[in-house]
Residue frames relative to the residue before (quaternion, step in Angstrom):
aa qw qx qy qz dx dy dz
X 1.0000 0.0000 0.0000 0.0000 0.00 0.00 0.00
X 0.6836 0.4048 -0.2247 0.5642 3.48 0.66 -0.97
X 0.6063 0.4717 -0.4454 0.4599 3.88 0.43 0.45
X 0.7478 0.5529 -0.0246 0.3667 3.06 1.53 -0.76
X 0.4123 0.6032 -0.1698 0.6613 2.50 2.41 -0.63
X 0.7304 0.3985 -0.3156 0.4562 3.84 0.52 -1.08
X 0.5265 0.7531 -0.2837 0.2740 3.21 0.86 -0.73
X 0.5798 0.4552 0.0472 0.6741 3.26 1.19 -1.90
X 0.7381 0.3262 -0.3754 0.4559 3.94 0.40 -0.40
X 0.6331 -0.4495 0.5111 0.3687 3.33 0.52 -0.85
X 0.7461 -0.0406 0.1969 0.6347 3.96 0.65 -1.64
X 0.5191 -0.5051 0.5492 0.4168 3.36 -1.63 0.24
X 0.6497 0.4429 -0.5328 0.3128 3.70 -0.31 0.30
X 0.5015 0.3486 -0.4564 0.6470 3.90 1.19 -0.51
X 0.7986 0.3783 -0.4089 0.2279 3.47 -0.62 -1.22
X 0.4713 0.7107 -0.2875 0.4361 3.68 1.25 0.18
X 0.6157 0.4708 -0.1900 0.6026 2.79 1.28 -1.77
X 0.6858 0.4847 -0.3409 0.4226 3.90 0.42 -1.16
X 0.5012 0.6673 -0.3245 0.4450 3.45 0.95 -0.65
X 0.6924 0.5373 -0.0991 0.4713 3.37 0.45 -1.26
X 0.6554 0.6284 -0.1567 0.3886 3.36 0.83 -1.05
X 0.6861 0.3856 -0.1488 0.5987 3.16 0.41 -2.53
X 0.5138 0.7477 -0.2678 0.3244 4.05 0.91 -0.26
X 0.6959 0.1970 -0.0375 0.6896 3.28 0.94 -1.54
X 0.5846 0.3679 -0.5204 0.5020 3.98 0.87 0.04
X 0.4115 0.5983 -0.4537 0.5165 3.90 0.45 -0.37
X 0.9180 0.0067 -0.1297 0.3748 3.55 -0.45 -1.01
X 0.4296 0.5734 -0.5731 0.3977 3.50 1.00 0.80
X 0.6656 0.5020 -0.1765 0.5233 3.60 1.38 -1.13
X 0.4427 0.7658 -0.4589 0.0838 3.74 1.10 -0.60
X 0.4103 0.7233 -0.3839 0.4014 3.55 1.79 -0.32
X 0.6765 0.5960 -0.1118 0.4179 3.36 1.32 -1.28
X 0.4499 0.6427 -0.3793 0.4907 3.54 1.53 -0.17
X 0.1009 -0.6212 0.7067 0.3234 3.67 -0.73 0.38
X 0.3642 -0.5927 0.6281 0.3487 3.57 -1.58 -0.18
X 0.6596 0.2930 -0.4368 0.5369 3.29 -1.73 0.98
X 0.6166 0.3414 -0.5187 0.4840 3.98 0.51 -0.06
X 0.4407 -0.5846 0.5182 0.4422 3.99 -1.51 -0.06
X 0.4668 -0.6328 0.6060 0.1201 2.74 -1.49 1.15
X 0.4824 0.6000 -0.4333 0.4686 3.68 0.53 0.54
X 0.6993 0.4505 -0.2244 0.5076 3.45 0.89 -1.74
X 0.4132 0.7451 -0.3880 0.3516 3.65 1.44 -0.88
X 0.6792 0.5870 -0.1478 0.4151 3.06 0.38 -2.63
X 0.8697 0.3581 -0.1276 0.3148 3.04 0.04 -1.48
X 0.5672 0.6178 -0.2934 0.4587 3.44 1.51 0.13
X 0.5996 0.5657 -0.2295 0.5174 3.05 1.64 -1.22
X 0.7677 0.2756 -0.3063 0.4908 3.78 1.15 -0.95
X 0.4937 0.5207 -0.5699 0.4004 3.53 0.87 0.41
X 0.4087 0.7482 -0.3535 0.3849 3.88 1.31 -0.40
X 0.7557 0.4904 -0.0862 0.4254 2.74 0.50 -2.35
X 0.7244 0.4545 -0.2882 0.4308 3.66 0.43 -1.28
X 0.5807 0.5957 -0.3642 0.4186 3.78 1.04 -0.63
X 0.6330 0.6032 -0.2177 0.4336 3.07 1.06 -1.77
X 0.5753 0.6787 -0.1911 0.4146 3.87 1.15 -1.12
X 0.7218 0.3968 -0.1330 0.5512 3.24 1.13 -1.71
X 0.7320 0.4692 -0.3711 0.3260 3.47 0.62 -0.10
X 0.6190 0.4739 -0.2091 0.5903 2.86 1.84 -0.68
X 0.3529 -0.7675 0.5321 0.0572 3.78 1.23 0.60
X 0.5208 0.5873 -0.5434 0.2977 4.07 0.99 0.71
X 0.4981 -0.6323 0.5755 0.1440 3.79 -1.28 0.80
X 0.1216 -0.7804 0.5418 0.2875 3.02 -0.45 0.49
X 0.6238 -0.3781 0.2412 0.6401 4.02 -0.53 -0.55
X 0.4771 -0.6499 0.5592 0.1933 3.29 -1.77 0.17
X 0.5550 -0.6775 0.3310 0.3511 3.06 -0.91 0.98
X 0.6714 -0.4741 0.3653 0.4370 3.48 -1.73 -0.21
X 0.7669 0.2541 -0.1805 0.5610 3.57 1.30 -0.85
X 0.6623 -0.4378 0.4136 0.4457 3.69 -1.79 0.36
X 0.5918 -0.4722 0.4289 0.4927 4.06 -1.15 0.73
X 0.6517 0.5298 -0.4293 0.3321 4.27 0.52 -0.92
X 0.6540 0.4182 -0.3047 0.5518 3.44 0.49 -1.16
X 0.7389 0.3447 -0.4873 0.3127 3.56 -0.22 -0.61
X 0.6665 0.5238 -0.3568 0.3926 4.10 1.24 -0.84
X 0.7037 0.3241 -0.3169 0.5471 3.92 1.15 0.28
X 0.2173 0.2830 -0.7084 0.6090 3.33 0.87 1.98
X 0.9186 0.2293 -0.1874 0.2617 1.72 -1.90 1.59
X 0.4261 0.7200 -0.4026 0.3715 3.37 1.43 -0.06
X 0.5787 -0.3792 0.5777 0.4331 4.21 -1.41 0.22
X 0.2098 -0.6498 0.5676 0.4600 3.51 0.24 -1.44
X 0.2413 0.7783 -0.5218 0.2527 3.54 0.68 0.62
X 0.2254 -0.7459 0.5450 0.3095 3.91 0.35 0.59
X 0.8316 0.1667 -0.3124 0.4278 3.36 -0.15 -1.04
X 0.4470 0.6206 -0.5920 0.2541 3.80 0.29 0.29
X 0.4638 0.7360 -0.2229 0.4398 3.00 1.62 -1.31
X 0.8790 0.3356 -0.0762 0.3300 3.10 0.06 -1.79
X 0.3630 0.6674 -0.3383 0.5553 3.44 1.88 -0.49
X 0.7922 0.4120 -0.1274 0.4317 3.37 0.12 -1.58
X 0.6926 0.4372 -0.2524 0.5152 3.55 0.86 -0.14
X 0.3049 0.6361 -0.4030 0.5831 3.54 1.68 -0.04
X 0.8503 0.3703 -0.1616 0.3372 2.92 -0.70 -1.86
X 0.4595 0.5340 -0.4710 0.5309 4.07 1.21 -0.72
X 0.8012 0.3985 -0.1660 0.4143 3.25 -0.28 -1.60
X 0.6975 0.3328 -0.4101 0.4843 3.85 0.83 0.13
X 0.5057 0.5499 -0.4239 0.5121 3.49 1.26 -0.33
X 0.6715 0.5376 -0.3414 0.3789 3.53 0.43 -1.02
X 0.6493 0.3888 -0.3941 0.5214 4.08 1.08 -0.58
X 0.4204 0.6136 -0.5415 0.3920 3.76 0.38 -0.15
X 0.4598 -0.6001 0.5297 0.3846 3.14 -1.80 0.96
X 0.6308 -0.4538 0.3528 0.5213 4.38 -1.23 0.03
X 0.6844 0.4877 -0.4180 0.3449 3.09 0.69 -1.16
X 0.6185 0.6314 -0.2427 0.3999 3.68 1.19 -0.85
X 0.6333 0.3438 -0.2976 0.6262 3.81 1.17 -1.03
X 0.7400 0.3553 -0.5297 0.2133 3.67 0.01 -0.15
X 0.6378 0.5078 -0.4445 0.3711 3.24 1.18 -0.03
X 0.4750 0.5825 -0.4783 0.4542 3.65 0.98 -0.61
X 0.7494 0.4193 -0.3595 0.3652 3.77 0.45 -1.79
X 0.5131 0.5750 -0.5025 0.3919 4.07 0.81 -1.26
X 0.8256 0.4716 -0.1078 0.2906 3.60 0.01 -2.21
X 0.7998 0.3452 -0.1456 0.4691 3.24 0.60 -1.07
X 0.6972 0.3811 -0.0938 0.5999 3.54 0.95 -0.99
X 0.8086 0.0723 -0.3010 0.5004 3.95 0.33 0.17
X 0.6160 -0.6295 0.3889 0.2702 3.36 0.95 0.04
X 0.2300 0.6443 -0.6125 0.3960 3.85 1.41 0.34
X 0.4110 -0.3871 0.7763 0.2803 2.76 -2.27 0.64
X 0.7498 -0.3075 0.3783 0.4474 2.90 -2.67 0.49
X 0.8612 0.1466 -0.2648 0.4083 3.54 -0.67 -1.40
X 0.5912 0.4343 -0.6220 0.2739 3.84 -0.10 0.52
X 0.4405 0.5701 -0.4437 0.5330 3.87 1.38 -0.36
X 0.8568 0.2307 -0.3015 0.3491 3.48 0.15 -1.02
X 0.4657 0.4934 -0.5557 0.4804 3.60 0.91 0.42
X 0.5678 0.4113 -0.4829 0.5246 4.08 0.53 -0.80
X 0.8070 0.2549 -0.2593 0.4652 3.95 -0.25 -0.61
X 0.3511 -0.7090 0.5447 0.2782 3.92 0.89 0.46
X 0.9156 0.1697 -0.3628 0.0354 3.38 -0.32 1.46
X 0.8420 -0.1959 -0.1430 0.4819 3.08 -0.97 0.83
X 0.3924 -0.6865 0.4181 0.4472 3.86 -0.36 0.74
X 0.3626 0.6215 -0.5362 0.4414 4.16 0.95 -0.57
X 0.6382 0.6355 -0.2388 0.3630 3.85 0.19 -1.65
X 0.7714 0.3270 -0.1087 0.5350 3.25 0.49 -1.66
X 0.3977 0.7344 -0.3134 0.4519 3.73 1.11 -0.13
X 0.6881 0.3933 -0.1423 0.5929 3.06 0.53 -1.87
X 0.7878 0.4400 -0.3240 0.2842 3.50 -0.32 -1.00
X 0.6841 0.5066 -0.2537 0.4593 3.06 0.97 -1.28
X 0.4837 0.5194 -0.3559 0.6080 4.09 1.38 -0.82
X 0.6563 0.4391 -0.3735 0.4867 4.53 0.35 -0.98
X 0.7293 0.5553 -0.2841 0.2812 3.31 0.56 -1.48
X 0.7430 0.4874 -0.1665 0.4274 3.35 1.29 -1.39
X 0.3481 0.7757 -0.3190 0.4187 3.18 1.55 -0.40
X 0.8716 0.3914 -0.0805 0.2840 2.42 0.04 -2.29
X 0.4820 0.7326 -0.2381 0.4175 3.40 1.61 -1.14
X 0.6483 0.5417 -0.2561 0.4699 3.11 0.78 -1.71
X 0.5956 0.7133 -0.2174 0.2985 3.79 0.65 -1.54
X 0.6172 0.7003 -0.0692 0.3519 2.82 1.20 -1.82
X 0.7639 0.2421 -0.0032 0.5982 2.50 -0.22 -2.38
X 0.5797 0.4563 -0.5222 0.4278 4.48 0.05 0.31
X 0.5860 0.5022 -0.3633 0.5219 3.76 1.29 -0.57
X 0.7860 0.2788 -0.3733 0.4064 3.52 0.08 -0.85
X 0.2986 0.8830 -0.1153 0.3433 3.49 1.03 -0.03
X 0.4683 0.7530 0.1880 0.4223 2.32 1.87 -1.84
């Protein structure tokens, strides 16, 4: 969840914060669970909710004490270019349209099948297909440009 959360935020300090959230909305709403459905796809609907809900409202929350770089290399292997690899791919995920990273982040990065992503993003699995085929593309594109 919390990989999924950063993903959709941008950094681990929103995608924390979003964490938290889809969390305490989850169990204010737990009435709202049906049983026998997964409670995972649930979660992850509720923060695909929340994070929308955010973007329309365009609010910031505070900034941290350090820049987003220094805080992602606490805590690091010390592997430079694992590092740097992995910071690629953030920063190439990050140019992708949402509708495009959430399918790349759902499929590729948590491991949903097509139609459980496209039930967490409500639509058609064809839909999530397409995007997730544009998204990966595009990614690929990227990260071969900066490469470069």
């Amino acid at each position: 969840m919390r990989r999924f959360a950063i993903g959709l935020a941008g950094n681990p300090a929103d995608g924390d914060d979003l964490c938290q959230m889809t969390i305490e909305r989850a169990l204010t709403n737990r009435d709202k669970w049906q049983e026998g459905t997964r409670l995972d796809s649930w979660m992850y609907r509720i923060m695909r909710n929340i994070r929308i809900d955010e973007a329309r409202a365009s609010s910031r929350r505070s900034e941290t004490f350090v820049s987003e770089e220094a805080g992602l290399a606490i805590g690091a292997d010390g592997g430079q270019e694992a590092t740097v690899e992995l910071s690629n791919v953030d920063r190439a995920l990050a140019q992708l349209p949402p509708e495009q990273r959430e399918a790349v982040l759902l499929v590729m990065v948590e491991g949903y099948a097509y139609r459980e992503a496209a039930e967490i993003v409500d639509c058609p699995v064809g839909t999530l297909n397409s995007r997730l085929v544009r998204g990966r593309d595009a990614l690929l594109a990227i990260l071969e440009g900066e490469a470069r």
